[in-house]
C-alpha positions in Angstrom: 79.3 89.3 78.9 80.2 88.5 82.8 77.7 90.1 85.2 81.0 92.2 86.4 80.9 94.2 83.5 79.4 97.4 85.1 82.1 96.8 87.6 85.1 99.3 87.3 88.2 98.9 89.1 91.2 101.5 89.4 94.5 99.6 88.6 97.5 101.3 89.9 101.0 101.1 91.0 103.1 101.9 93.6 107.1 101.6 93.4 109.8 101.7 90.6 109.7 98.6 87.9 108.4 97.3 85.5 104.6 97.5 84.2 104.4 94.1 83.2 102.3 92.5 86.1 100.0 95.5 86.1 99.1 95.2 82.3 98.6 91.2 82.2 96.0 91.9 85.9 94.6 95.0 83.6 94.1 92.3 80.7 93.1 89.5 82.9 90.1 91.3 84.8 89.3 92.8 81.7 88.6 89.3 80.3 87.1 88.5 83.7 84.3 91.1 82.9 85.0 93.9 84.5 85.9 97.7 83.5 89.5 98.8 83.9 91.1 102.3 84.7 94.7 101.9 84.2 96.5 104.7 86.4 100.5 105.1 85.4 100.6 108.0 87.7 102.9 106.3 91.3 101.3 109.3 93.7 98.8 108.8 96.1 97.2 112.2 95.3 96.7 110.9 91.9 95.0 107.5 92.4 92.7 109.4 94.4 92.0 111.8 92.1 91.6 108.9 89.7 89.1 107.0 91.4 87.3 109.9 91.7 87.4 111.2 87.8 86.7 107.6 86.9 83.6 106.9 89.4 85.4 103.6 90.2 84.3 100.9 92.6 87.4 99.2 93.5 91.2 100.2 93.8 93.6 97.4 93.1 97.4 99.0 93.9 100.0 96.9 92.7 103.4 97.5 95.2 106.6 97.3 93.0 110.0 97.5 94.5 110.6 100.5 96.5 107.1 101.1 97.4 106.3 102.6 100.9 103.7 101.5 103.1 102.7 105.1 104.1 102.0 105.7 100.2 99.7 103.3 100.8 98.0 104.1 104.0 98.3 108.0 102.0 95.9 106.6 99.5 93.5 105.4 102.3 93.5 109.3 104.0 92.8 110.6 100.8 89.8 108.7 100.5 88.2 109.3 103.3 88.9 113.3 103.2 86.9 113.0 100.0 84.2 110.8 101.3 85.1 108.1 98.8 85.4 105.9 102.2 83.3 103.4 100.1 85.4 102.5 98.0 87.4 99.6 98.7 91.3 98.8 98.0 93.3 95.9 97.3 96.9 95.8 97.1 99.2 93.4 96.3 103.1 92.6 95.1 106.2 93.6 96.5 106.1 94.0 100.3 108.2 92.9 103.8 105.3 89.9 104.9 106.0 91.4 108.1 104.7 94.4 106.8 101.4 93.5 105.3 99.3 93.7 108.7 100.2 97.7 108.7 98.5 97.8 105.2 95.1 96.0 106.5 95.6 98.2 109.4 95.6 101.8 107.5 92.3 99.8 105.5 93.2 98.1 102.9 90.8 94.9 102.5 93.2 92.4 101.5 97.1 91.8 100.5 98.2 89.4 98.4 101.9 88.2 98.4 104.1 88.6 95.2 103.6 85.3 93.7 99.7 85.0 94.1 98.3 83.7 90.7 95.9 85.5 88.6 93.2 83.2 88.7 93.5 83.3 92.9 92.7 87.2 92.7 90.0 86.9 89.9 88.1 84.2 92.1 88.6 86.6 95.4 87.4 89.6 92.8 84.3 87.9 91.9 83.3 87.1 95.5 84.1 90.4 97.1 84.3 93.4 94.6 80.5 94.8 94.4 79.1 97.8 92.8 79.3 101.2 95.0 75.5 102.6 94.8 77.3 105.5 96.0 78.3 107.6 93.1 74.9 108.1 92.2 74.6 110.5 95.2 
């Protein structure tokens, strides 16, 4: 077993489509090593609330068609007003390039662009997702 198996990462989704490219990441980082908390639920109130059930590390939010930047930038205000500030967030998928530097801005770590291949976000997983010591506080 990978030394990311203590790892756990929220996957979730934000937007109207299918769940296809959530379930084969979910599957992939799964195979990776790592723990995965699948989150069906599309509100921001609820991936919070998720993350914080589930004692997760990382947030990956997959943007389908029709998501909105300020769901995203919701998610972020969320976790800080619950002091889960520590935990990080991804995001990738479905979003205006021109748009993407508002999502780092509102403090989401990275983006990646629809199109990205698994294997490029497993690599960037497994040189920048750590454990949070901080749910043992």
């Amino acid at each position: 077993m990978s030394s990311n198996s203590t790892i756990r990462i929220l996957m979730a989704k934000l937007g109207e489509g299918y769940e296809d490219a959530v379930g084969k990441l979910c599957i992939a980082f799964r195979e990776a090593g790592y723990e995965v908390v699948y989150v069906e639920n599309q509100r921001p109130e609820a991936i919070v609330a998720s993350a914080l059930q589930e004692a997760v590390d990382h947030i990956g939010i997959t943007t389908l068609p029709g998501a909105r930047i300020e769901d995203i930038a919701r998610v972020m205000e969320l976790l800080k007003k619950e002091d889960l500030s520590y935990v990080r967030v991804t995001a990738g998928g479905f979003l205006d390039y021109n748009d993407i530097h508002k999502v780092k801005e509102a403090g989401v770590v990275e983006f990646f662009p629809k199109g990205t291949s698994i294997s490029e976000l497993i690599t960037w997983a497994k040189a920048n997702i750590t454990l949070t010591d901080d749910w043992s506080k």
